[in-house]
C-alpha positions as CSV (number, residue, x, y, z in Angstrom):
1,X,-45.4,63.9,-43.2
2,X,-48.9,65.5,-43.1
3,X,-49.2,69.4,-42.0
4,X,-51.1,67.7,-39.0
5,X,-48.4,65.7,-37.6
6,X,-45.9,67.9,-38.5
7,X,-47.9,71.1,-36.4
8,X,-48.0,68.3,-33.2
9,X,-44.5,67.3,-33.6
10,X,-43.5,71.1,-33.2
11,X,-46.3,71.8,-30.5
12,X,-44.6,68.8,-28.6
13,X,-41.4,69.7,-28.7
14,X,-41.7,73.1,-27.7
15,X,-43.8,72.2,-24.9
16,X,-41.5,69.4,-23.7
17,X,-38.9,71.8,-23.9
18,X,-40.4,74.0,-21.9
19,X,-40.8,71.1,-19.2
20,X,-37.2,70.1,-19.4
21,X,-35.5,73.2,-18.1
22,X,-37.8,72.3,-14.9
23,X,-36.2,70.4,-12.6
24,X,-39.7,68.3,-11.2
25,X,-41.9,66.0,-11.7
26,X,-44.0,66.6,-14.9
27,X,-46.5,64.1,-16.4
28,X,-47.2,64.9,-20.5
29,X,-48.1,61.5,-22.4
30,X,-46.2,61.4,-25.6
31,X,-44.0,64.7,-24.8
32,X,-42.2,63.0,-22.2
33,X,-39.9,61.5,-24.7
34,X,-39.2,65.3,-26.7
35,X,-38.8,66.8,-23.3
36,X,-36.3,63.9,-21.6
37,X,-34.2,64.2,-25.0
38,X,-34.0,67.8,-24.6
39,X,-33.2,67.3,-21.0
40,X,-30.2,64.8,-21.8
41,X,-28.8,66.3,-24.8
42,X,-29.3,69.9,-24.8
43,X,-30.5,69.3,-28.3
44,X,-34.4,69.5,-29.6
45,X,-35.8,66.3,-30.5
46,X,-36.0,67.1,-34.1
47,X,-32.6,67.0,-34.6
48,X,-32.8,63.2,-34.4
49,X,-36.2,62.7,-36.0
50,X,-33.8,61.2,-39.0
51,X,-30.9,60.3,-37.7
52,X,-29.0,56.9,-37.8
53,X,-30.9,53.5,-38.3
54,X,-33.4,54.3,-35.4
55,X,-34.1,57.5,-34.7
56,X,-37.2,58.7,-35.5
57,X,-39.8,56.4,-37.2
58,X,-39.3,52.8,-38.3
59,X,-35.8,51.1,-37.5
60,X,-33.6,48.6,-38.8
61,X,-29.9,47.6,-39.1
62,X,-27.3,47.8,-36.9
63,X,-27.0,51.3,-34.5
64,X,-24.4,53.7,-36.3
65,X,-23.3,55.3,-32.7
66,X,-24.2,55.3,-28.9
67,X,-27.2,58.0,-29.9
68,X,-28.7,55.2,-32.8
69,X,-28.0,52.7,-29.7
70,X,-30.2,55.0,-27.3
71,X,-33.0,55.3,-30.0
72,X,-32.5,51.4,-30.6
73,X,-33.0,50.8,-27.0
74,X,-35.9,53.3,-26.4
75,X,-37.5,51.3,-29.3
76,X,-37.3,48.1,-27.9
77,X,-38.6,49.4,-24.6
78,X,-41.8,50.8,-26.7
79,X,-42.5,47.3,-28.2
80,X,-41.6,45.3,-25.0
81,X,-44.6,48.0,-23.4
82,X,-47.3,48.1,-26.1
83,X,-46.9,44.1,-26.2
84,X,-48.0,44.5,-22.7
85,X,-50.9,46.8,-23.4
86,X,-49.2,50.1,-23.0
87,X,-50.2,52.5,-25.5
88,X,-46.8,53.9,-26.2
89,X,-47.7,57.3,-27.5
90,X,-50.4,58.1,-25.2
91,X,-50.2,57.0,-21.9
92,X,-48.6,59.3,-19.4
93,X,-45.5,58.6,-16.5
94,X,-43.4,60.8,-14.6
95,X,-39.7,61.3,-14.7
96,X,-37.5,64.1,-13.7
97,X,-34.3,66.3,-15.6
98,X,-31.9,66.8,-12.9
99,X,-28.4,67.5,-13.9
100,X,-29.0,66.6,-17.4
101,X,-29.4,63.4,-16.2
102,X,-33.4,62.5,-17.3
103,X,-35.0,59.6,-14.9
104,X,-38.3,57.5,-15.0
């Protein structure tokens, strides 16, 4: 991984972090993800940027455990959107982190 992505793969997390101990509406583009991970599992999103069969980049195989089955979902959500036009990684939406629980 390049210095580059690896500096906006930190920046994002700690700025979705930030956003997930706020219980409102927040709009962030690609940090969304970090921050409703952090918001669900207590847990940074780097600790599954290699984890399981789908976590992370890339995917394949069958899902090792309900969190490979989460990332395998979220995946196929991703391609069903950018098939539409979505740009995955870029465009914003709201959701809130209330109760752990995080919501679209």
């Amino acid at each position: 991984m390049t210095a580059f992505y690896r500096i906006l793969l930190l920046l994002s997390v700690a700025v979705a972090s930030a956003a997930a101990r706020r219980s409102h509406r927040t709009k962030r583009g690609l940090l969304e993800l970090a921050g409703a991970i952090k918001c669900s599992t207590g847990r940074s999103a780097l600790a599954y940027m290699v984890y399981g069969c789908y976590c992370g980049l890339g995917g394949q195989g069958w899902p090792r455990d309900m969190a490979d089955w989460c990332c395998h979902r979220h995946d196929c959500c991703y391609g069903d959107a950018e098939r539409l036009g979505c740009q995955t990684k870029t465009d914003q939406y709201k959701w809130t982190c209330e109760d752990k629980k995080a919501e679209c």
